[in-house]
C-alpha positions as CSV (number, residue, x, y, z in Angstrom):
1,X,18.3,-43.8,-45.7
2,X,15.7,-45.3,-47.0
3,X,14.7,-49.1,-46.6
4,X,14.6,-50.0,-50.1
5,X,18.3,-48.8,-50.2
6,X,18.5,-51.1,-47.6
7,X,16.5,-54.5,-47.8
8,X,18.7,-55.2,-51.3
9,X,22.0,-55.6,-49.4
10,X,23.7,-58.7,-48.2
11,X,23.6,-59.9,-44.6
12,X,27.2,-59.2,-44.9
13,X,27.0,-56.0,-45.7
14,X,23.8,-55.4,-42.9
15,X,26.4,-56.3,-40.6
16,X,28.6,-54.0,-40.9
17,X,26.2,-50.9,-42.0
18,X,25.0,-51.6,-38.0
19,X,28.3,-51.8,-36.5
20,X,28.9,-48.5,-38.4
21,X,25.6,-47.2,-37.3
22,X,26.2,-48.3,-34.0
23,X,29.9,-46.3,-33.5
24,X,27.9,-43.0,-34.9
25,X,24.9,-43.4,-32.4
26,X,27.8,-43.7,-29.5
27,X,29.9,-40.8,-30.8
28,X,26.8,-38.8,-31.0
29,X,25.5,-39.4,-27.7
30,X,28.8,-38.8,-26.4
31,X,29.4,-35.1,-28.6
32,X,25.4,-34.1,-26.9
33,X,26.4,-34.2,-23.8
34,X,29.5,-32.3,-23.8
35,X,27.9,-29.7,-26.2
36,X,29.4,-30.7,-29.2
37,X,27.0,-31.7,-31.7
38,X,25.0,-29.3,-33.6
39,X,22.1,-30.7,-34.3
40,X,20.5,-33.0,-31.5
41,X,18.1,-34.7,-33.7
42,X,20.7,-36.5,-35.4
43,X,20.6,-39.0,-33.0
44,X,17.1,-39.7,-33.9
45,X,18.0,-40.2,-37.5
46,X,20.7,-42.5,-36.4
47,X,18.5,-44.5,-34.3
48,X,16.1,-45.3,-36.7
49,X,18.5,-46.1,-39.6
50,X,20.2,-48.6,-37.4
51,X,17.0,-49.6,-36.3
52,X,15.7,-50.0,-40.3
53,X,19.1,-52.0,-40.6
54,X,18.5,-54.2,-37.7
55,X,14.9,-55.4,-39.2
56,X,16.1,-55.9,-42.9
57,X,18.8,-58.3,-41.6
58,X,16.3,-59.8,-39.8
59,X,14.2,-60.3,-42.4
60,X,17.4,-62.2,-44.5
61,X,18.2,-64.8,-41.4
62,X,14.9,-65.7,-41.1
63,X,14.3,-66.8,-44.7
């Protein structure tokens, strides 16, 4: 995901692409420990969406 996918969303809808975000971070965690996932740098990718999420919506509150 890229952040100009991103920046042109509402705050609304920021909130709720990092809640998302945040359940597949934990569910991915979770299937890496027990063995489960198949590719481990998922979580990376995950991480740093939600992370590209977190700053565009702090970008809207702020202005």
């Amino acid at each position: 995901m890229k952040f100009n996918e991103i920046k042109d969303l509402s705050a609304v809808e920021l909130k709720k692409k990092k809640a998302l975000l945040g359940e597949q971070l934990f569910t991915a965690k979770i299937k890496n420990q027990l063995g489960q996932l198949g590719n481990p740098l998922e979580i990376r990718k995950i991480r740093k969406d939600l992370a590209r999420v977190h700053t565009a919506l702090v970008k809207k509150i702020v202005r």
